[in-house]
C-alpha positions, -999 to 999 in steps of 0.1 A, spaced: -304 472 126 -292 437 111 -253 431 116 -254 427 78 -265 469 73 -236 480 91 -216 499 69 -184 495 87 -182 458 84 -180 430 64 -202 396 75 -173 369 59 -200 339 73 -229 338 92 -247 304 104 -262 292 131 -241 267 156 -266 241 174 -240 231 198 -241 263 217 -275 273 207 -261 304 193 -259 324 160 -223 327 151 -206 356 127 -175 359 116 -169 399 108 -144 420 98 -141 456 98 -137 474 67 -112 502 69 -86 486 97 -93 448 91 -99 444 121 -115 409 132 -148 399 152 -161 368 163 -197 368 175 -219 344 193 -253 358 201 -277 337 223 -295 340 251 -268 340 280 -273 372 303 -237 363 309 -225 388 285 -185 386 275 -163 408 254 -126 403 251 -101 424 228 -70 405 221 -35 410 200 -15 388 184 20 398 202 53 373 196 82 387 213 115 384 202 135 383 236 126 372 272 124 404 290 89 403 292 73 431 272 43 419 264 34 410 302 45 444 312 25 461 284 -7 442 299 1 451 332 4 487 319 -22 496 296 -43 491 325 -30 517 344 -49 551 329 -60 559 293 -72 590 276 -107 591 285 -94 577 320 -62 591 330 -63 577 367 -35 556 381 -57 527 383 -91 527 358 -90 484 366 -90 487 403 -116 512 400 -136 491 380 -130 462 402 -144 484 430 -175 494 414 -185 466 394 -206 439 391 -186 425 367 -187 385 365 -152 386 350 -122 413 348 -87 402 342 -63 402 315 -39 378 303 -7 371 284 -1 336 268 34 331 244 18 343 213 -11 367 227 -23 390 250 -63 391 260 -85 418 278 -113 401 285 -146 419 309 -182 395 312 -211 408 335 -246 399 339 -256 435 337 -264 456 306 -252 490 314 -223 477 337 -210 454 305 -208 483 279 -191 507 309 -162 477 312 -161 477 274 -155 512 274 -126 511 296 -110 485 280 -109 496 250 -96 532 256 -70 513 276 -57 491 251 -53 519 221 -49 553 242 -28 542 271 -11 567 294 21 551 287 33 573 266 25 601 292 41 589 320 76 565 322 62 557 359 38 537 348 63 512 332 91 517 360 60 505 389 44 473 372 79 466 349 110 470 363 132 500 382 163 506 401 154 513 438 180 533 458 160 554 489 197 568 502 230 571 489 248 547 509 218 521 508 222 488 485 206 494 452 178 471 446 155 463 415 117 461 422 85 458 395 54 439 401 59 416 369 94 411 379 84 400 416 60 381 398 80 360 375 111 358 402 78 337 421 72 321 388 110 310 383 111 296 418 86 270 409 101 237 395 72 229 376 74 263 359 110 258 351 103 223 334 74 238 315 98 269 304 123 243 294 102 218 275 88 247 251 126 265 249 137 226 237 112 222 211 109 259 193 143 274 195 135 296 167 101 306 169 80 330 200 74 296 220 112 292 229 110 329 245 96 335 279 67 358 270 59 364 312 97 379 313 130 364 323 141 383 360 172 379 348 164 396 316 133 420 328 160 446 340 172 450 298 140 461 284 143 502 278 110 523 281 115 531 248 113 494 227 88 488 254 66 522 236 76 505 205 63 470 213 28 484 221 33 510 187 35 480 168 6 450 180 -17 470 199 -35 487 166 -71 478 153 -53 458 119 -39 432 146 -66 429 166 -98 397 176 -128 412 193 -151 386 207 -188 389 217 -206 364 236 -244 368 249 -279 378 251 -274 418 236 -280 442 204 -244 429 183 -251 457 157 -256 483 182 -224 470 203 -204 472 167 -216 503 157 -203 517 190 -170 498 185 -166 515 152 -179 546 161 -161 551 193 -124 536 184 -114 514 157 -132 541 124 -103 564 146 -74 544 132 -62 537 96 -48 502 84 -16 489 92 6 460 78 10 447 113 38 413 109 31 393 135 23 359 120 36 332 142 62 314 126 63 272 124 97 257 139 109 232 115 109 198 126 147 184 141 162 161 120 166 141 153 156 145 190 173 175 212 188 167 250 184 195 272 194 200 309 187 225 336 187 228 371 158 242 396 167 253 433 165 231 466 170 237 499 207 226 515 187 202 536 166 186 509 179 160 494 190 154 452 180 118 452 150 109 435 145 147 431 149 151 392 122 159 365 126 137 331 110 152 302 103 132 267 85 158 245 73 160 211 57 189 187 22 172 173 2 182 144 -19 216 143 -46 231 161 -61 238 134 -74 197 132 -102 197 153 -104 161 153 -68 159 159 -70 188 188 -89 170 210 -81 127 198 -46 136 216 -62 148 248 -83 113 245 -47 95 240 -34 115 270 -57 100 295 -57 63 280 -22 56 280 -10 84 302 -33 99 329 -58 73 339 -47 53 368 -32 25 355 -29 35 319 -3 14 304 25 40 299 21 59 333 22 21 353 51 11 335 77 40 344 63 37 382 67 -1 384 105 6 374 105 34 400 112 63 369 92 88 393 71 85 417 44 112 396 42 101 362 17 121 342 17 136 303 2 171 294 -8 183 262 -7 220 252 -32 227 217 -33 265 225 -4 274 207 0 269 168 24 238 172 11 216 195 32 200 222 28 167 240 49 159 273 54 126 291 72 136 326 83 120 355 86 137 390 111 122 418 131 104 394 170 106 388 195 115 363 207 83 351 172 71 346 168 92 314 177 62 290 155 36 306 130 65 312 126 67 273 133 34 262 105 22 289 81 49 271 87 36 234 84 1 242 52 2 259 36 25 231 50 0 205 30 -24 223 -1 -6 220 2 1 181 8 -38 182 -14 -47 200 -40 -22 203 -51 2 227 -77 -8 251 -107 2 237 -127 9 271 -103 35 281 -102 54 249 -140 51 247 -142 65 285 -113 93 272 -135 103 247 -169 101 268 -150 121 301 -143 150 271 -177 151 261 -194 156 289 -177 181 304 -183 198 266 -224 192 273 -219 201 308 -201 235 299 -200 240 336 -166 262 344 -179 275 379 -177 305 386 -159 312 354 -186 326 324 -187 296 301 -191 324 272 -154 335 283 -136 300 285 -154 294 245 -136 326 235 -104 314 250 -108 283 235 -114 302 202 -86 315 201 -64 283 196 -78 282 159 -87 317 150 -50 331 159 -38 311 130 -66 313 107 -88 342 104 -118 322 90 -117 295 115 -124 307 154 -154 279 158 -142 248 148 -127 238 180 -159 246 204 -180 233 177 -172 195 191 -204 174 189 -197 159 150 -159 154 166 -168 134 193 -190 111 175 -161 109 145 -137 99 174 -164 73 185 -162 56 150 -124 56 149 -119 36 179 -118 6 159 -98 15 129 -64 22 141 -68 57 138 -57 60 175 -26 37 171 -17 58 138 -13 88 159 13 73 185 31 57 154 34 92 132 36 116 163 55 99 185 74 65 177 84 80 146 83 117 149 121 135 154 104 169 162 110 158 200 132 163 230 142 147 263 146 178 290 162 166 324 160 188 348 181 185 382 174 197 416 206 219 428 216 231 463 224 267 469 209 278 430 188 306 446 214 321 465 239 315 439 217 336 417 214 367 444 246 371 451 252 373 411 225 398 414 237 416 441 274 416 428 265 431 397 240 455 411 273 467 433 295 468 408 270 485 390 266 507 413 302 518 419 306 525 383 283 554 383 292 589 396 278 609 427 256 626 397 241 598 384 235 578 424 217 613 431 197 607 401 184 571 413 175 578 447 154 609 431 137 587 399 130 562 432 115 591 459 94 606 428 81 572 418 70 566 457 58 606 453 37 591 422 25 562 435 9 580 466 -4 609 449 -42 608 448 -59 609 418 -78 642 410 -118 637 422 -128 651 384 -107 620 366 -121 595 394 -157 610 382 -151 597 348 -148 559 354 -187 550 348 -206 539 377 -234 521 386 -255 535 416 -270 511 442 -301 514 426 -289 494 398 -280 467 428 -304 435 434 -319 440 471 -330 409 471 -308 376 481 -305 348 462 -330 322 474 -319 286 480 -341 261 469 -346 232 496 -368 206 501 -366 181 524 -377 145 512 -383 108 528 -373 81 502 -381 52 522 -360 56 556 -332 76 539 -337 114 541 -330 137 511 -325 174 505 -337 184 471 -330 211 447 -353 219 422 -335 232 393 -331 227 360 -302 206 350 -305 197 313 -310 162 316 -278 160 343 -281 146 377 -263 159 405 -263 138 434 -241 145 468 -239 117 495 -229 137 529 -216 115 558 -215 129 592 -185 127 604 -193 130 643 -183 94 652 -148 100 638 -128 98 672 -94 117 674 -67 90 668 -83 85 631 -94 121 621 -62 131 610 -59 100 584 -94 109 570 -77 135 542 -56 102 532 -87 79 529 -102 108 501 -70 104 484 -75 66 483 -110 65 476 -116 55 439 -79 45 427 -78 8 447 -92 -21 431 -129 -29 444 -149 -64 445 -157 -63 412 -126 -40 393 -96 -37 395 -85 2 398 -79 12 358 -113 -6 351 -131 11 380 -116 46 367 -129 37 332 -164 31 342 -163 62 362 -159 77 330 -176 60 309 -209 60 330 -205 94 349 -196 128 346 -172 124 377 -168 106 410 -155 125 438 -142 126 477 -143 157 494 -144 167 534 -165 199 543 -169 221 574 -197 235 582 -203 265 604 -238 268 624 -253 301 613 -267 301 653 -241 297 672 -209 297 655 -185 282 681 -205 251 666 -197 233 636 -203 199 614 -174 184 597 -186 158 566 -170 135 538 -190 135 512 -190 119 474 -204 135 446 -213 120 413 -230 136 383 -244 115 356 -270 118 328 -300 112 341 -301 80 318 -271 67 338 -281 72 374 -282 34 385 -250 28 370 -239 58 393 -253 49 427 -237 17 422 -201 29 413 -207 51 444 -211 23 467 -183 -2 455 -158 25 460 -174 34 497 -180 -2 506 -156 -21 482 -125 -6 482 -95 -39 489 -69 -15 511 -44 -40 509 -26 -39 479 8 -22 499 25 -20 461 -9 4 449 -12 19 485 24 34 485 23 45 446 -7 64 459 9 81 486 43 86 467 20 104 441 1 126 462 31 135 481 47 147 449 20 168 441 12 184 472 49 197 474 44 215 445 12 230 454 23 241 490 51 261 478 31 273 443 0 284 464 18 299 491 -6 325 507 -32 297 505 -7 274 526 1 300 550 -34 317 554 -47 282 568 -18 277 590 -20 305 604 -58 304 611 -53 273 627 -35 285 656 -68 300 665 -95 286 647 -109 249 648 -127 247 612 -93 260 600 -73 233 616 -96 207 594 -88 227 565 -51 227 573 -53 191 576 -68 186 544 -55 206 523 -26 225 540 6 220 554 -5 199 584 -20 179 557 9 174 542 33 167 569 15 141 579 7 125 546 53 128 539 51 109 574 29 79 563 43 78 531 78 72 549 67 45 573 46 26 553 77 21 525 99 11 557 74 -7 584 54 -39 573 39 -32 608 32 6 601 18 -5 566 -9 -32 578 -16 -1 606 -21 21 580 -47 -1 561 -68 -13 585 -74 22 600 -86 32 562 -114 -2 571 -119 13 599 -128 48 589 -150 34 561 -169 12 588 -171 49 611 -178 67 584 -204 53 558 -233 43 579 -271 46 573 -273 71 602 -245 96 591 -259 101 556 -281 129 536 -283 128 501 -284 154 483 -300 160 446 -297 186 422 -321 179 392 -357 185 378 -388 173 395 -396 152 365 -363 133 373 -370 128 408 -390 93 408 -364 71 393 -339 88 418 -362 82 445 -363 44 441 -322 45 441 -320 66 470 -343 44 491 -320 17 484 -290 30 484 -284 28 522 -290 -11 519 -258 -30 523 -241 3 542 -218 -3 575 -241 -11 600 -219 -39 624 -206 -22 658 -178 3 658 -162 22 683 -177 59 684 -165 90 694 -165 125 693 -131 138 681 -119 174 698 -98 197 682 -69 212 700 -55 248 683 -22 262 696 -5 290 685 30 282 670 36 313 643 56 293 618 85 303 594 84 278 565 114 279 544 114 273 505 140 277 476 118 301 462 130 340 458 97 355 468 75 357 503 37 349 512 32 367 550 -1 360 569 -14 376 598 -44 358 613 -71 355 643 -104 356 650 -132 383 658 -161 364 673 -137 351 702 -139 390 710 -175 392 714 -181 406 674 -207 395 655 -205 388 619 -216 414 596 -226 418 561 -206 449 553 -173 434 561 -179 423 522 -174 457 516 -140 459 541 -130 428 522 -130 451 488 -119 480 503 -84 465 516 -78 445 487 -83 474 456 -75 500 481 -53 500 515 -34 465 511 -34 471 476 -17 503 471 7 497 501 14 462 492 18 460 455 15 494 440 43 507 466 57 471 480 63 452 448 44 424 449 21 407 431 -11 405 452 -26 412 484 -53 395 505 -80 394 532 -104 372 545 -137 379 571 -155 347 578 -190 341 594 -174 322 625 -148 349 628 -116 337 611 -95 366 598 -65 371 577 -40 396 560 -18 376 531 6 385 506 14 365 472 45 367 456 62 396 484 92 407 478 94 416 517 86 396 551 88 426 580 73 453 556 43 434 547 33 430 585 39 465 598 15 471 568 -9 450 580 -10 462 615 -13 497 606 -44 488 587 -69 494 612 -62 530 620 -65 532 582 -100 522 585 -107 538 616 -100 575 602 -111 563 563 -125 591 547 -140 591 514 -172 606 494 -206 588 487 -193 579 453 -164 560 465 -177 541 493 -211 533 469 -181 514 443 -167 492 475 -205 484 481 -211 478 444 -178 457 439 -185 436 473 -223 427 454 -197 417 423 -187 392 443 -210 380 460 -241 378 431 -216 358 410 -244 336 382 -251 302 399 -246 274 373 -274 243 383 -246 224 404 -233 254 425 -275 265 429 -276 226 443 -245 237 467 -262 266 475 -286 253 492 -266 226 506 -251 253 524 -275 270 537 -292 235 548 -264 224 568 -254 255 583 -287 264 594 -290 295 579 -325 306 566 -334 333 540 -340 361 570 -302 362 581 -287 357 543 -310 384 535 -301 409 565 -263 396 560 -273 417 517 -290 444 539 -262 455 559 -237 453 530 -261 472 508 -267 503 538 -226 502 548 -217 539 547 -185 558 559 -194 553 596 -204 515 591 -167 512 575 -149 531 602 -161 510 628 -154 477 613 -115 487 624 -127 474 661 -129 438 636 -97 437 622 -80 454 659 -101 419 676 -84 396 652 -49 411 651 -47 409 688 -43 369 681 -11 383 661 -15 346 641 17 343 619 28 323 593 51 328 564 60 310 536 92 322 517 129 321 509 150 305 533 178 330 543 150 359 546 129 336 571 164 327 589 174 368 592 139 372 606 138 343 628 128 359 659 96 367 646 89 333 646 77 305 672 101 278 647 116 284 613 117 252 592 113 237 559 79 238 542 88 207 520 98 178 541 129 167 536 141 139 572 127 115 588 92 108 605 
């Protein structure tokens, strides 16, 4: 049946979009009103997503609590957990949920047919038949509760949103971002925190929380979204059928409102916590901020995002050069937000100070007057618009379903406007309008109206303060005291029971009969067979190539991998500095903005990266490489290749000015993402007690990376000598490092576009390194230290770490499965369903590296004695053919993720360089397809071998780390804050 026969629904436009090489409708349903967006194509990556308009009207997070909630059991699935279940037994491609300021989305995308509609199913029955209304536990577990085990203890609140947004509110680029939208729409949803306030999360009552979901969560306020290769008439007849025909309309107000423009700009300040020992000098965020347009302009929605990058992002770009040649931060960058109704655009400076705000702003506006004078450089905005564009061809989002990141990007038009979800993904006729513009002023129009001009704006300073985080427990505590000694014996009792039947809940298996009725796939439904890499290895003239077959739509993919076996051990650690460097110096032939423009213009994207890779036949081996990729059209190649070697040849180190701003910058921004990314910091730290491969990791992209990278930063500002050290070890790394002998290329792309590359590759080792150089073979030393590291922040992330191979264990496929299991099962229930916080973690590598990590923990001690009971867990696991086929189903989820054309390329990169062949990945699918209750029970002797390392590392809030400092080798700051 044609979507135009169905009954239930009205087809308000139908037309085919060439851009995505789909037909599009845009429905609505009859009786409720409710609305659909469709794009059927030919994408086996199938998504659906049910959304709700949801403004709140106060910061105590409702609307993140009612998605963490409706979640957790429904009508048709009254377990305690339908998501983890699903996440267990699916081979789901995507399954999350997520709440912006102004909505709340459900979105599910999988590959298979029978697997999609099952996900669909549950959603749906979540998100208008929740248990809720059955249970108050439900909101007390994932919202907010008082927690008193005894009498005499000290009453405590816990919640997994609010131990997630205490972790949020710890962040200092989370508070600025809170701030800037609070400064521009006092008035409106945008100035509330949707995520919840911890301060304010304790006054939201079950029962406006029930009214919250009463009111938005109903068909007539609803956005359904289909993306794919499937039967859309039979999906909305089933939609109909099964829910929204169930529901009558309902006047649903939740329009969200404009803010009206200032009548001049607002000054806002705040603080955000530091450490005692860090220091408030050149430690302050400055903020100039301004509401912009609509997002319902789509030439508009993406021209500012072009505007961003010339004058703002782009090394060099005039505005971002001019605050860091006055020292106004030492991480200047803008960001614009066109996902809300009101766009916002932010200039901000990190590491700058107070009494810079004037010249901060003044500095702004007189460098964009000069560009509306003058006019803005052409080649940058041209490279802007070209860097959009292909990334909009590309649609390459990873591991991420591009079907699912066009509905999210829908939804910042059709929120707003019922009849216009497309014309912000539609972008080809944009891009080519933007093109045109370039030399009419249109460019220089927008910084006159929207920002020179514009009074809809604010400048939010936000100061770092000492003590802030314990300031605000002991306001916590204090009143949680006080509260406490104003209720009677009667009403203490009553706590410590709600909190003992909570835990009683949360423990309390869910009936076999209710687990039957979450659909499941069997693992006959499973692929048996691996995915094959494609490799080929080729000869173009001397220079050896690996080659992937695939096809690329007319994009090249090229990977230039240096062996880094030469690298000797005094240099290795400065290698992570040299990627940072790469590609933002000036060259022989540009300087570093016109270098960054080319990039663009010519090139999807030049990049540094260093790899590890294990050896598949004897893992106590490994090869470490730097390698650059570059994608281009396949048009463009030559003007790639050559980009590629004048940043690897003709980089000029010794620009000390551009050298430290570098440094200063990257510094800046690693701070934030050590402390933001916690479990990621500590997980590698902790493995590189033990673990060699993790050590490289650690040291580029951890804390050892870090450390190091604060230390160069500090002696190259204060040491000519250090400085002219530091710059001739980046010349000689490049002369170690890009040689003829080290290199493979490797080359993602069609065979019909192999020729041309062939004749570039054969050249391309011409006019390499190849004068004498001192070689050596670096060693890595690991040592056990088990590391405290000390933040501002109010939350914890513990790791526990080792190794199994070092036991005499093998690698085996089904740990997959254990990986699944402890995350949606043991760690999950004992971390965050009955611990608090917000997720839970573990980790089996091929070469043995192991690890147990918490995110956002409310506790340090508990965590661990969690994790180290987790073994006799497994050891006496118990469990029917049903539940241990959903591990096995959920581990495949994971592993069969669709392979866009680049990550097929990577693939078999892998493969290539670890020396893996097709007979090991396949037994590797074999075992984890055949795991059964004994295979699991024995993979305890795996996590008992790692354990026995006893690796720790914990990230987390100082005092906690200092009570608990015997547990550690040292307890010290994670962000550097003395002298080298």
């Amino acid at each position: 049946m044609r979507i135009e026969e169905l009954s239930a629904y009205e087809v308000i436009e139908k037309r085919r979009i060439e851009d995505l090489n789909s037909e599009s409708y845009i429905v609505r349903h009859k009786k409720t009103g409710a609305r659909l967006a469709l794009l059927s194509n030919d994408d086996d990556n199938k998504v659906f997503y049910i959304g709700f308009r949801t403004p709140p009207k106060d910061s105590t997070g409702v609307a993140h609590i009612i998605e963490h909630t409706v979640l957790c059991g429904s009508k048709e699935f009254p377990i305690k957990d339908p998501f983890v279940e699903l996440v267990k037994g699916s081979l789901n491609t995507f399954l999350n949920a997520m709440t912006y300021p102004d909505k709340t989305v459900y979105p599910v995308a999988s590959c298979n047919d029978a697997d999609f509609q099952n996900l669909m199913h549950v959603y749906l029955d979540a998100v208008f038949y929740p248990n809720i209304y059955k249970t108050r536990k439900i909101f007390e577990q994932e919202g907010w509760h008082y927690e008193l085990e005894n009498e005499d203890d000290e009453l405590k609140i816990n919640g997994v949103v609010y131990n997630e947004m205490k972790g949020a509110f710890s962040s200092a680029d989370e508070v600025v971002a809170r701030k800037i939208r609070n400064s521009l729409f006092p008035d409106t949803t945008y100035g509330i925190e949707s995520g919840g306030d911890p301060k304010v999360i304790p006054e939201l009552t079950y029962e406006d929380y029930l009214d919250f979901h009463r009111k938005y969560y109903h068909p007539s306020n609803s956005y359904i979204y289909l993306y794919g290769n499937m039967d859309m008439a039979e999906k909305l007849t089933y939609i109909d059928e099964k829910y929204l025909s169930k529901f009558d309309a309902l006047e649903v107000k939740s329009e969200i409102e404009s803010q009206k423009a200032f009548d001049e700009r607002k000054v806002i300040t705040d603080n955000y916590p530091i450490m005692d020992e860090d220091s408030e000098k050149d430690n302050t965020y400055l903020s100039l901020n301004y509401a912009v347009g609509s997002s319902l302009d789509p030439k508009f929605y993406v021209a500012f995002d072009v505007l961003d990058y010339a004058l703002f992002s782009a090394p060099g770009a005039p505005v971002k050069k001019a605050l860091i040649d006055k020292r106004i931060g030492s991480e200047v960058f803008s960001d614009y937000d066109n996902g809300i109704k009101q766009p916002v655009f932010s200039i901000i400076a990190k590491n700058a100070n107070p009494e810079q705000r004037d010249e901060f702003v003044k500095t702004i506006e007189d460098v964009l007057k000069e560009q509306v004078r003058d006019g803005i450089d052409k080649k940058a905005l041209l490279a802007g618009i070209n860097s959009d564009e292909f990334k909009y061809r590309e649609a390459d989002f990873g591991r991420f379903p591009k079907g699912l990141l066009y509905g999210l990007q829908v939804f910042d038009s059709w929120l707003y406007d019922d009849k216009k979800p497309w014309i912000n993904i539609e972008a080809n006729e944009t891009y080519a309008g933007l093109k045109k513009e370039i030399d009419t002023g249109y460019f220089e129009g927008l910084i006159e109206k929207y920002l020179l001009n514009n009074t809809h704006s604010s400048l939010v300073v936000v100061t770092p303060k000492k003590g802030l985080s314990e300031e605000e427990d002991k306001k916590l505590t204090d009143k949680l005291a006080a509260y406490k000694a104003s209720l009677s014996d009667e009403e203490i009792k009553a706590i410590v029971k709600e909190t003992a039947e909570l835990k009683a809940y949360q423990e309390e298996p869910d009936a076999p009969e209710d687990l039957a009725k979450i659909p499941l796939l069997t693992r006959e439904d499973i692929r048996k067979e691996a995915d094959k890499f494609i490799n080929e290895e080729r000869l173009a003239g001397k220079q050896k190539i690996l080659f992937h077959d695939v096809f690329t739509n007319g994009i090249s993919y090229v990977n230039f991998v240096f062996d880094m076996k030469n690298v000797p051990d005094r240099l290795l650690p400065y290698v992570p500095m040299m990627k940072l460097i790469l590609g933002l110096m000036d060259t022989n032939n540009y300087t570093y903005t016109d270098l960054y423009n080319e990039i663009n213009l010519q090139t999807g994207g030049i990049n540094g990266s260093i790899s590890t890779y294990t050896d598949s036949k004897d893992v106590s081996k490994f090869a470490t490489t730097f390698e650059v990729s570059m994608k281009s059209l396949y048009s463009q190649l030559d003007k790639g290749f050559e980009l590629v070697k004048e940043i690897i040849t003709g980089t000029i180190f010794d620009d000390k000015k551009r050298f430290l701003e570098i440094l200063e910058e990257n510094c800046s921004r690693a701070r934030s993402e050590l402390a933001g990314a916690g479990h990621h910091s500590a997980a590698l730290r902790a493995m590189s007690y033990v673990s060699k491969t993790a050590k490289i990791s650690d040291m580029v992209s951890g804390i050892g990376g870090y450390r190091l990278l604060e230390e160069v930063r500090e002696k190259f500002a204060e040491d000519e000598k250090s400085a002219d050290m530091y710059i001739d070890m980046m010349k000689q790394l490049c002369r170690i490092i890009f040689r003829p002998e080290n290199l493979l290329i490797d080359y993602t792309a069609s065979e019909k576009e192999y020729p041309e590359f062939e004749k570039l590759a054969a050249s391309f080792a011409d006019g390499l390194y190849t004068d004498e150089v001192e070689k050596e073979s670096f060693n890595i030393v690991c040592k056990k230290e088990n590391e405290g590291f000390q933040t501002a922040g109010q939350v914890q992330y513990v790791c526990l770490a080792g190794n199994f191979v070092s036991k005499g264990l093998k690698y085996d496929g089904a740990l997959r499965v254990l990986k699944v299991m402890l995350g949606y099962d043991y760690l999950w229930k004992n971390i965050r369903v009955l611990g608090g916080a917000y997720g839970c973690m573990s980790g089996f590598a091929k070469n043995g590296d192991s690890y147990f990590v918490t995110y956002r923990d409310p506790h340090l001690k508990r965590s661990i004695d969690v994790f180290k009971e987790a073994s006799k867990y497994i050891r006496e696991f118990d469990a029917d053919e049903r539940t241990i086929t959903q591990f096995v189903i959920g581990a495949v989820s994971d592993l069969d993720t669709p392979k866009t054309p680049s990550i097929k390329g990577s693939y078999g990169l892998t493969a290539y360089m670890c020396h893996a062949d097709m007979e090991q990945i396949q037994k590797d699918r074999d075992d984890l397809l055949s795991t059964d209750i004994e295979k699991i029970r024995s993979l305890a002797d795996y996590i008992d071998a790692f354990m026995e390392d006893d690796c720790l590392c914990v990230v987390g809030e100082g005092n906690k780390l200092e009570q608990n400092k015997d547990m550690f080798g040292k307890v010290e700051q994670l962000i550097y804050a003395g002298k080298a």
